[in-house]
mmCIF file as gemmi writes it, N, C-alpha and C atoms, coordinates in Angstrom:
data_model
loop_
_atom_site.group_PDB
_atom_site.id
_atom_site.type_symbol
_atom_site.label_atom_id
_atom_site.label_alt_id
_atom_site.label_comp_id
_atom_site.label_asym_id
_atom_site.label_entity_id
_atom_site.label_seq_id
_atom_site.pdbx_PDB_ins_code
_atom_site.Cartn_x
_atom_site.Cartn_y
_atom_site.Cartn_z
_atom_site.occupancy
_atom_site.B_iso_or_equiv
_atom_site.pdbx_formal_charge
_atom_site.auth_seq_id
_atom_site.auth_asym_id
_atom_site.pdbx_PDB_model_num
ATOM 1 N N . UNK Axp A 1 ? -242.292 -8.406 8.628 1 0 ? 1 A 1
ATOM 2 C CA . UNK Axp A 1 ? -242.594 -8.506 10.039 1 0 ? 1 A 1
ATOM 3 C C . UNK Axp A 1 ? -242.257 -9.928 10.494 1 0 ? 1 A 1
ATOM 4 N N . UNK Axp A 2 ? -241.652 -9.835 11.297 1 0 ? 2 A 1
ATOM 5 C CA . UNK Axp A 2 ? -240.974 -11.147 11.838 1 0 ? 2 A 1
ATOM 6 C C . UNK Axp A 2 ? -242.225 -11.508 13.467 1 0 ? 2 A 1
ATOM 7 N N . UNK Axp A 3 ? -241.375 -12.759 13.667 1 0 ? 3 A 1
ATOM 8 C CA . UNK Axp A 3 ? -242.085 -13.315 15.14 1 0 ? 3 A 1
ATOM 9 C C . UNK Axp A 3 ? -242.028 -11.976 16.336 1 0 ? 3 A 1
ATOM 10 N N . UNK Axp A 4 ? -240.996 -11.903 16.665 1 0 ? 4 A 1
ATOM 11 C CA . UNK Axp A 4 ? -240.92 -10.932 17.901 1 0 ? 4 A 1
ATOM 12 C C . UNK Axp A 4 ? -241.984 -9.661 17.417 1 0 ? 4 A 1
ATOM 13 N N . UNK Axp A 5 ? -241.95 -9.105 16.203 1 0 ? 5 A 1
ATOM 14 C CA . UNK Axp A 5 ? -242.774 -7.905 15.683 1 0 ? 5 A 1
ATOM 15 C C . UNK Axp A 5 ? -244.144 -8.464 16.423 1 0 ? 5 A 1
ATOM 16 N N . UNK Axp A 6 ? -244.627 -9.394 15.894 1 0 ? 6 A 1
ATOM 17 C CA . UNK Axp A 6 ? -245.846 -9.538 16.706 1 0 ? 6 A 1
ATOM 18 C C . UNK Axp A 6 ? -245.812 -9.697 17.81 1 0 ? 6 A 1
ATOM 19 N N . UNK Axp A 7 ? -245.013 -10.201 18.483 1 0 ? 7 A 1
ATOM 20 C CA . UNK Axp A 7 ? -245.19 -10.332 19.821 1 0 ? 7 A 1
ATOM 21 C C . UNK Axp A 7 ? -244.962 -9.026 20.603 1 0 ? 7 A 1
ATOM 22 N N . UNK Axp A 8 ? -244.248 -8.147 20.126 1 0 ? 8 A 1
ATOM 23 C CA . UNK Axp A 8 ? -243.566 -6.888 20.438 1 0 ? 8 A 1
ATOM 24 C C . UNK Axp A 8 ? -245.103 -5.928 20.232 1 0 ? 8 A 1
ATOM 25 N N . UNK Axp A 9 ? -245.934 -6.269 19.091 1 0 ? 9 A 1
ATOM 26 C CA . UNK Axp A 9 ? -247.378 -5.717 18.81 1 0 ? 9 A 1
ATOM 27 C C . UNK Axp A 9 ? -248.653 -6.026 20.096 1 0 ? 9 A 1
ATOM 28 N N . UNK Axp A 10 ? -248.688 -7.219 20.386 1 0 ? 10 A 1
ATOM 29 C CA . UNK Axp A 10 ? -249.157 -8.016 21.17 1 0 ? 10 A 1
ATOM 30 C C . UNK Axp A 10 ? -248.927 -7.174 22.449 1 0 ? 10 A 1
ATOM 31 N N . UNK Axp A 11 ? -247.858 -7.316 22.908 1 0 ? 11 A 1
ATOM 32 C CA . UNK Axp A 11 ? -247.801 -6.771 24.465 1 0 ? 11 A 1
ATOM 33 C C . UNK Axp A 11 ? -248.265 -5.757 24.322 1 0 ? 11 A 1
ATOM 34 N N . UNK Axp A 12 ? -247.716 -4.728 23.45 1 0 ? 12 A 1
ATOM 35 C CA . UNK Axp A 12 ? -248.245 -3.029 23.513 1 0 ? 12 A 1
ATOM 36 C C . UNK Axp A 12 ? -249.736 -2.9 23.628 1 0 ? 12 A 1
ATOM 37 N N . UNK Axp A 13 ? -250.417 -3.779 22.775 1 0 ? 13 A 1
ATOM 38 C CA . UNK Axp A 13 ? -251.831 -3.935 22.59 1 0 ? 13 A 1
ATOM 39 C C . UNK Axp A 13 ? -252.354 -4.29 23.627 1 0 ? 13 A 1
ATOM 40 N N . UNK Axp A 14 ? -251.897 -5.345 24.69 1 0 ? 14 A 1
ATOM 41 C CA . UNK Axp A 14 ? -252.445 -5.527 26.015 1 0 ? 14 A 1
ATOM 42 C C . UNK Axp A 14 ? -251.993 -4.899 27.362 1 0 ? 14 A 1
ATOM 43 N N . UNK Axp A 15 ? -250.97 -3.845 27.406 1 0 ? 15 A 1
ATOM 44 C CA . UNK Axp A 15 ? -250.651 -2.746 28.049 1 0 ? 15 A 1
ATOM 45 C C . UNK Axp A 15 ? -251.883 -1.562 27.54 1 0 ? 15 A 1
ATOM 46 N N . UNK Axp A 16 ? -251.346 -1.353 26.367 1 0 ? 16 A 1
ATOM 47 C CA . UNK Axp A 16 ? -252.938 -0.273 26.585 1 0 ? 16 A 1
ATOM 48 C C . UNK Axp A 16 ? -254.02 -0.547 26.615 1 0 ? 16 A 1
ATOM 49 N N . UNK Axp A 17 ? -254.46 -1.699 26.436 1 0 ? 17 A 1
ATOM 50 C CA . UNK Axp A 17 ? -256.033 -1.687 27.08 1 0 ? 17 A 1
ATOM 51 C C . UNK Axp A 17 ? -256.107 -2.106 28.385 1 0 ? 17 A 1
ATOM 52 N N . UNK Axp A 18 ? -254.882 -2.808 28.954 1 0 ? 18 A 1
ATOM 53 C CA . UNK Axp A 18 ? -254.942 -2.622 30.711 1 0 ? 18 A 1
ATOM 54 C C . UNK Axp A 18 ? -254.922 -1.252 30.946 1 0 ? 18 A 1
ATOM 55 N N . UNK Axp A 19 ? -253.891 -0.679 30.456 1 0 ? 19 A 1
ATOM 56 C CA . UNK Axp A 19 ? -254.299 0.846 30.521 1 0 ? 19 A 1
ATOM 57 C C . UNK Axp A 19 ? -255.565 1.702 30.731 1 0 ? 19 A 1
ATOM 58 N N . UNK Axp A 20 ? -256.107 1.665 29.642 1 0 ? 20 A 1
ATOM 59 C CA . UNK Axp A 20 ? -257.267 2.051 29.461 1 0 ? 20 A 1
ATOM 60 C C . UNK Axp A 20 ? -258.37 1.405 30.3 1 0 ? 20 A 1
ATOM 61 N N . UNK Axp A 21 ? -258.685 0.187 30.457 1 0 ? 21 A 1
ATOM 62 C CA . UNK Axp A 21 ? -259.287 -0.346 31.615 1 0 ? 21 A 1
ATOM 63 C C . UNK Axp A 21 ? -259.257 -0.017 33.175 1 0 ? 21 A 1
ATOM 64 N N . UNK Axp A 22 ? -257.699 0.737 33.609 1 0 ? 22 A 1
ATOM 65 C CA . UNK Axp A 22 ? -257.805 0.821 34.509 1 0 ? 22 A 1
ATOM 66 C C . UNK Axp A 22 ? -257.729 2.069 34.7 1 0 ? 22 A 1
ATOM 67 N N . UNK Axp A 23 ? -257.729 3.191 33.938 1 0 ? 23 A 1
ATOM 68 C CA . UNK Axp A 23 ? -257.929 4.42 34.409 1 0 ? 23 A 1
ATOM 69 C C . UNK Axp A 23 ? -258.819 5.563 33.461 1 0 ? 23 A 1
ATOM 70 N N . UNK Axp A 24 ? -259.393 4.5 32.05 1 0 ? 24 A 1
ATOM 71 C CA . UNK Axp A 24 ? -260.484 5.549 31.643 1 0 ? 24 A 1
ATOM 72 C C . UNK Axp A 24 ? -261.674 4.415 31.411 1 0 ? 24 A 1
ATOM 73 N N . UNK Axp A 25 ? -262.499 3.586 32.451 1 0 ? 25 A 1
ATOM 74 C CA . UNK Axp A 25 ? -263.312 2.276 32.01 1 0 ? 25 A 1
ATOM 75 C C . UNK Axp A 25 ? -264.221 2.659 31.183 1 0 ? 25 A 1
ATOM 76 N N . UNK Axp A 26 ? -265.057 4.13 31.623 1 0 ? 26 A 1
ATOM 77 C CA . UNK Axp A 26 ? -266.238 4.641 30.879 1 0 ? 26 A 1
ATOM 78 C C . UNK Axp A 26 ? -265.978 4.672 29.396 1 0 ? 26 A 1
ATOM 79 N N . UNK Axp A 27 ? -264.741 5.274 29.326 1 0 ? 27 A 1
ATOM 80 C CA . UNK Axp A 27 ? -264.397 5.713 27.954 1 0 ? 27 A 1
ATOM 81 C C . UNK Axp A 27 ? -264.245 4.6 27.09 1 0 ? 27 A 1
ATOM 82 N N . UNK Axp A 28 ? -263.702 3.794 27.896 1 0 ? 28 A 1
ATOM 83 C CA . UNK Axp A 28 ? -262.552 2.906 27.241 1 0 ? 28 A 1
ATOM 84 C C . UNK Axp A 28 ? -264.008 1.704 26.78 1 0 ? 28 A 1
ATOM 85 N N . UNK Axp A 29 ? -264.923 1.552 27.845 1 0 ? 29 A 1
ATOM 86 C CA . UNK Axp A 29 ? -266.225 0.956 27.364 1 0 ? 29 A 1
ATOM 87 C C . UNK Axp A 29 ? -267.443 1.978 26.138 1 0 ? 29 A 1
ATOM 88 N N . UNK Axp A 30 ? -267.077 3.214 26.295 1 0 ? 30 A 1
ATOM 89 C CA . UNK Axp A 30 ? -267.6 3.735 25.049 1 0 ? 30 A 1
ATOM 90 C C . UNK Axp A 30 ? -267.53 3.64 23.997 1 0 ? 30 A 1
ATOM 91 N N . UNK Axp A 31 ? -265.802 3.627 23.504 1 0 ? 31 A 1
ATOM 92 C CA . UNK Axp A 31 ? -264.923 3.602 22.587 1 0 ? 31 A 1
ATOM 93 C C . UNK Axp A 31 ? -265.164 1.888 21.896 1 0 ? 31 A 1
ATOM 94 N N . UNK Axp A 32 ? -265.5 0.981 23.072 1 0 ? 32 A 1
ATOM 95 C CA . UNK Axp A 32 ? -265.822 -0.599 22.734 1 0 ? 32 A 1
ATOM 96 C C . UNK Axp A 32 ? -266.58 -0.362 21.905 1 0 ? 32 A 1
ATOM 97 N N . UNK Axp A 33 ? -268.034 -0.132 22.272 1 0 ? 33 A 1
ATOM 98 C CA . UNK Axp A 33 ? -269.596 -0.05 21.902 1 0 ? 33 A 1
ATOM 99 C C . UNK Axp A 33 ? -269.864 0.407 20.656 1 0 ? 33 A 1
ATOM 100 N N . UNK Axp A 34 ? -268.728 2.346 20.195 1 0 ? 34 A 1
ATOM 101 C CA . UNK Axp A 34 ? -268.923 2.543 19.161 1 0 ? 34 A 1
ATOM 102 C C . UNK Axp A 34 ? -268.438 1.687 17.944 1 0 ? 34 A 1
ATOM 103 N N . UNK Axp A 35 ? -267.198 1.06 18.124 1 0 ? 35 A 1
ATOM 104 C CA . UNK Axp A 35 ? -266.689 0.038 17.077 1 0 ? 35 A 1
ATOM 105 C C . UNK Axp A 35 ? -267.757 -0.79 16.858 1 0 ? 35 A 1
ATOM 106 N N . UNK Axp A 36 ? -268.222 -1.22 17.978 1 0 ? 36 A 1
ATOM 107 C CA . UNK Axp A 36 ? -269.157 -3.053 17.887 1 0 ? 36 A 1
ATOM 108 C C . UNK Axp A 36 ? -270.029 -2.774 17.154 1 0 ? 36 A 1
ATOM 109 N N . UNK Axp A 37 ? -270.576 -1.229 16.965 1 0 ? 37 A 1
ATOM 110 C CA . UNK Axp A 37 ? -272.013 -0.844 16.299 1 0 ? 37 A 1
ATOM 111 C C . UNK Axp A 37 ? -271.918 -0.555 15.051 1 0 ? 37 A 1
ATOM 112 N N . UNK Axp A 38 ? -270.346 -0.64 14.126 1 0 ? 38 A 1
ATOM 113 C CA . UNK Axp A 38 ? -270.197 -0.585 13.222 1 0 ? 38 A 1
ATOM 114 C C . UNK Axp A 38 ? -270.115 -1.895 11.888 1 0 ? 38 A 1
ATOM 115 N N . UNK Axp A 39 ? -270.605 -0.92 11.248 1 0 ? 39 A 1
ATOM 116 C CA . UNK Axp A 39 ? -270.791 -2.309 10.035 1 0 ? 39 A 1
ATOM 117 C C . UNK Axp A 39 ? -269.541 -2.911 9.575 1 0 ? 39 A 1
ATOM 118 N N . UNK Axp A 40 ? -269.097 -3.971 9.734 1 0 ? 40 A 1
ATOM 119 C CA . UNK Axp A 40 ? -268.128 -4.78 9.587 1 0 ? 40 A 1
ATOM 120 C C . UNK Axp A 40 ? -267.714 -5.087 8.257 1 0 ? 40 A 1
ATOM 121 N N . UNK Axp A 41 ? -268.489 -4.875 7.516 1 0 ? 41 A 1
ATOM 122 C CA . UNK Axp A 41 ? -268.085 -4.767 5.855 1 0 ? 41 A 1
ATOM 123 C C . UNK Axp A 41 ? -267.905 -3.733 5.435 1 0 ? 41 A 1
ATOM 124 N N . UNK Axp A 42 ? -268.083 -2.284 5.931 1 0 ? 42 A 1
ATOM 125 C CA . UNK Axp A 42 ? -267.591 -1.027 5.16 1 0 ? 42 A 1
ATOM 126 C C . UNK Axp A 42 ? -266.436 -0.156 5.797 1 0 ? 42 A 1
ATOM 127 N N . UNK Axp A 43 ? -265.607 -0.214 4.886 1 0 ? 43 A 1
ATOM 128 C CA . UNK Axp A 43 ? -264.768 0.296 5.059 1 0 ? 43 A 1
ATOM 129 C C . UNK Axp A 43 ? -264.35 1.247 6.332 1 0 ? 43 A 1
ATOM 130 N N . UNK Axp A 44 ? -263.37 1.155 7.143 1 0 ? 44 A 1
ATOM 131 C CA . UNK Axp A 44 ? -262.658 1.955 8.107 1 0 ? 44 A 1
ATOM 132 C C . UNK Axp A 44 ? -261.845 2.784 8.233 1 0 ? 44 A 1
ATOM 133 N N . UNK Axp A 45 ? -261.83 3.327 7.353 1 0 ? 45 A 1
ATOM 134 C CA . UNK Axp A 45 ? -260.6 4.234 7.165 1 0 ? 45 A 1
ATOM 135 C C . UNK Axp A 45 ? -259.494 5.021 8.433 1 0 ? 45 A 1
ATOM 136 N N . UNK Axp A 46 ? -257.982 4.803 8.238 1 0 ? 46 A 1
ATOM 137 C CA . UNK Axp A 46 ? -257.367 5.65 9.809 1 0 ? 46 A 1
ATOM 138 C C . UNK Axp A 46 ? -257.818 6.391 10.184 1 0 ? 46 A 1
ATOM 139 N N . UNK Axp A 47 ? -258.299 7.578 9.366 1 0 ? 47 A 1
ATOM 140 C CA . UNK Axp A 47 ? -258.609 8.554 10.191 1 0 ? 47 A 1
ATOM 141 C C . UNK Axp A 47 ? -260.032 8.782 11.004 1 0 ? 47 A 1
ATOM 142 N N . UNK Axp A 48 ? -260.861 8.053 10.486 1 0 ? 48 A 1
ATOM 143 C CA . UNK Axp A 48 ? -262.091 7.247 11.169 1 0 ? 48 A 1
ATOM 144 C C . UNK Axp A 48 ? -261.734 6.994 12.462 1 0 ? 48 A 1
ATOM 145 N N . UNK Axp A 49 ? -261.022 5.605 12.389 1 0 ? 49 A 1
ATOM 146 C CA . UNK Axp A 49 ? -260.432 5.347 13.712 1 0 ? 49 A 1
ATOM 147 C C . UNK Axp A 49 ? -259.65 5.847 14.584 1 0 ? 49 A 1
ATOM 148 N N . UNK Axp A 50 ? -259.392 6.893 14.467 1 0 ? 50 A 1
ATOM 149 C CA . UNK Axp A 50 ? -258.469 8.06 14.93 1 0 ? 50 A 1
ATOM 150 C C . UNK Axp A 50 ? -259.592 8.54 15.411 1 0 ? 50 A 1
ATOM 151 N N . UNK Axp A 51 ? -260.262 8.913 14.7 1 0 ? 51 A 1
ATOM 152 C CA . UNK Axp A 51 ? -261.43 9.902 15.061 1 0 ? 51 A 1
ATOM 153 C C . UNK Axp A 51 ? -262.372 9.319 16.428 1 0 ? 51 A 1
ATOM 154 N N . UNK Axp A 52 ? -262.455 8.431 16.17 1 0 ? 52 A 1
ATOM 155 C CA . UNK Axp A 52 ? -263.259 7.71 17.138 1 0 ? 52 A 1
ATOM 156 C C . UNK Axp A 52 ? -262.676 7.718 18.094 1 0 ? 52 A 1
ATOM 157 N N . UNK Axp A 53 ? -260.893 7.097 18.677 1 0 ? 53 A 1
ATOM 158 C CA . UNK Axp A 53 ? -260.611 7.214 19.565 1 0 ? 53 A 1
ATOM 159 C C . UNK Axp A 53 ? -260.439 8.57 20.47 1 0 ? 53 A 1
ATOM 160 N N . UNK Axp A 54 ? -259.94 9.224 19.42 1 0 ? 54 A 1
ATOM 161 C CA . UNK Axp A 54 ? -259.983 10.907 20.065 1 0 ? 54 A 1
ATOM 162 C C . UNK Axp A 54 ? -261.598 11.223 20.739 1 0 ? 54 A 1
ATOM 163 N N . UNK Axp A 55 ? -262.432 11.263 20.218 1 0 ? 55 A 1
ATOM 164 C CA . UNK Axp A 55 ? -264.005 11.369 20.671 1 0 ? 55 A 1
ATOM 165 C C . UNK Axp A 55 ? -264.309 10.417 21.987 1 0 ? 55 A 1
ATOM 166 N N . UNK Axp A 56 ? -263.7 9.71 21.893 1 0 ? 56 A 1
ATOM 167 C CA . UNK Axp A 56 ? -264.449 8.69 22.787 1 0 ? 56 A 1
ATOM 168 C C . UNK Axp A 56 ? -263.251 8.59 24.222 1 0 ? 56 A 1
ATOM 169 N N . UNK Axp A 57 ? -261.968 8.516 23.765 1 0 ? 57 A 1
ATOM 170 C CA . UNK Axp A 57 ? -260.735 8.335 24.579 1 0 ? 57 A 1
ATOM 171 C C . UNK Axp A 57 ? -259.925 9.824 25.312 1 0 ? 57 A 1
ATOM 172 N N . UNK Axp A 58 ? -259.73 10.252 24.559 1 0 ? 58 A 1
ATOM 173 C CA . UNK Axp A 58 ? -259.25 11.635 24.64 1 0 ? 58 A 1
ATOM 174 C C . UNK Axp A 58 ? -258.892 12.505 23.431 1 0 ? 58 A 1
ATOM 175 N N . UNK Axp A 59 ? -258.902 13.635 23.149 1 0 ? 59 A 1
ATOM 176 C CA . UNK Axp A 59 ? -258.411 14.052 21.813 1 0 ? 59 A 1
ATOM 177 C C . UNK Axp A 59 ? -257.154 14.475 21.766 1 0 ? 59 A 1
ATOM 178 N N . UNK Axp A 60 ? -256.245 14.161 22.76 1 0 ? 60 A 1
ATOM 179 C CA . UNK Axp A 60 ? -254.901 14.745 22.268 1 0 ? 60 A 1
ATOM 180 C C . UNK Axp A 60 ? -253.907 13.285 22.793 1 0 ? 60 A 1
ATOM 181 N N . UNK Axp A 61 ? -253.913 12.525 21.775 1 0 ? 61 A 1
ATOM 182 C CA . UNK Axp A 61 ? -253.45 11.343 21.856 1 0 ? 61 A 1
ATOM 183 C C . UNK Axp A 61 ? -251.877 11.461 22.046 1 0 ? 61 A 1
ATOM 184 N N . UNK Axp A 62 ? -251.197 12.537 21.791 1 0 ? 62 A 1
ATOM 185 C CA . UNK Axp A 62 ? -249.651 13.057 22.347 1 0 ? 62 A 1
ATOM 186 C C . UNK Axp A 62 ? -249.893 12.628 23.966 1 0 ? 62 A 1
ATOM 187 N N . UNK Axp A 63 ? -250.404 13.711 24.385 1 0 ? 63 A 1
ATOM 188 C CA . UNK Axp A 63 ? -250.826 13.835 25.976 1 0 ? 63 A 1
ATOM 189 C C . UNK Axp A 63 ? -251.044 12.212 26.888 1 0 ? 63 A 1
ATOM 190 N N . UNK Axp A 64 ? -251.922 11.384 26.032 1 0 ? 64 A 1
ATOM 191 C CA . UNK Axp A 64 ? -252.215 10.117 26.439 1 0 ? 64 A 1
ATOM 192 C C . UNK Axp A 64 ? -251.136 9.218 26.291 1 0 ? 64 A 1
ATOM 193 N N . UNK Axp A 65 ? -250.304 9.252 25.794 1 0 ? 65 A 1
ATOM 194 C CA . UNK Axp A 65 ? -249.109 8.521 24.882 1 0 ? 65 A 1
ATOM 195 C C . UNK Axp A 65 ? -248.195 8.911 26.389 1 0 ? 65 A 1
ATOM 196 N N . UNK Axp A 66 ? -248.181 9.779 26.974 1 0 ? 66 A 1
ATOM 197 C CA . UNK Axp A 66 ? -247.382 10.378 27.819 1 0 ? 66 A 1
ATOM 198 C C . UNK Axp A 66 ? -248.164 9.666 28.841 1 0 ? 66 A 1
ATOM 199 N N . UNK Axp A 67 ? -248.948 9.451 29.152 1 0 ? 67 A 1
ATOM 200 C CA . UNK Axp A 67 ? -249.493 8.939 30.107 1 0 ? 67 A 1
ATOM 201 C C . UNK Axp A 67 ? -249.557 7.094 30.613 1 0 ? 67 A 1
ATOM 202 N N . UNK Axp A 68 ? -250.04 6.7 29.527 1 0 ? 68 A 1
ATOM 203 C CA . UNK Axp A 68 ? -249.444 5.554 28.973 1 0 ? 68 A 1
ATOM 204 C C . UNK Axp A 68 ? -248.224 5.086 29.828 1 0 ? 68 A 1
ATOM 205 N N . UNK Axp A 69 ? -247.346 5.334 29.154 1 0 ? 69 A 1
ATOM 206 C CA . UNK Axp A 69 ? -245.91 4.783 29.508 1 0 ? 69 A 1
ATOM 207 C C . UNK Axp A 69 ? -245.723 5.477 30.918 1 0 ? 69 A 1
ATOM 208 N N . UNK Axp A 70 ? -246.164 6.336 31.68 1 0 ? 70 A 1
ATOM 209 C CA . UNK Axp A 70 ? -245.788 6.454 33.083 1 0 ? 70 A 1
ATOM 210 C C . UNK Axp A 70 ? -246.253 5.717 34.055 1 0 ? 70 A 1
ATOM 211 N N . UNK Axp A 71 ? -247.706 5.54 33.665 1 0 ? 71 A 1
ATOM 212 C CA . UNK Axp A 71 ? -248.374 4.408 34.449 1 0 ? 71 A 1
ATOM 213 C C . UNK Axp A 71 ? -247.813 3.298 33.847 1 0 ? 71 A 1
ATOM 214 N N . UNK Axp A 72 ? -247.342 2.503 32.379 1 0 ? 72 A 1
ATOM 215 C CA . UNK Axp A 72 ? -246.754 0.904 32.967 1 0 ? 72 A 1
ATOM 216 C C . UNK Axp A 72 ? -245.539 1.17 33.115 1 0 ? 72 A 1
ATOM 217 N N . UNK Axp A 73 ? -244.575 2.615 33.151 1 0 ? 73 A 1
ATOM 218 C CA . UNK Axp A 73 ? -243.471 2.785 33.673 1 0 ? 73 A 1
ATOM 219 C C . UNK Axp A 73 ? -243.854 2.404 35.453 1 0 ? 73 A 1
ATOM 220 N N . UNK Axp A 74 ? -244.83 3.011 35.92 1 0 ? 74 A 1
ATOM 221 C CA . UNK Axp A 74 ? -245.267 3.014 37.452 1 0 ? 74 A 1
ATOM 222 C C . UNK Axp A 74 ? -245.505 1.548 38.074 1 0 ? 74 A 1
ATOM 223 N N . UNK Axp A 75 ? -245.692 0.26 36.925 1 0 ? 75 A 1
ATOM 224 C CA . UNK Axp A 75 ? -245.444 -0.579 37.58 1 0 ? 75 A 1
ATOM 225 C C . UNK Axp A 75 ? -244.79 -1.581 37.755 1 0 ? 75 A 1
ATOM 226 N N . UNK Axp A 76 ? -243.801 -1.291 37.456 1 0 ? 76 A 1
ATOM 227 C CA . UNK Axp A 76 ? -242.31 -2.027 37.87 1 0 ? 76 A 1
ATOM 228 C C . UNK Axp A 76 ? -242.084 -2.115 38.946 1 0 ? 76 A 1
């Protein structure tokens, strides 16, 4: 992973949580709360975190992925 990789990581990461901030706040503050309440030393496994976001965000993360990119397609 080179420089741009992160930076290329970076933006995506702060597109979707503008994302998410601006059109699911409840969720997107649910989805906060359940992480924060987790124990920080045991293990997380992907599909955990998968799990969580689906529960808390939406469960068909295809669908959201589509959504995503139309809204920061929408603001250009």
């Amino acid at each position: 992973m080179d420089e741009l990789d992160v930076l290329d990581f970076y933006a995506q990461s702060w597109a979707l949580t503008f994302f998410l901030v601006e059109t699911r706040p409840r969720n997107y503050s649910a989805y906060l709360k359940r992480i924060a309440a987790r124990d920080p030393l045991r293990d997380y496994p992907a599909k955990k975190r998968l799990a969580d976001f689906k529960e808390t965000i939406h469960p068909d993360v295809d669908w959201l992925d589509v959504q995503f990119v139309k809204y920061i397609d929408g603001l250009r």
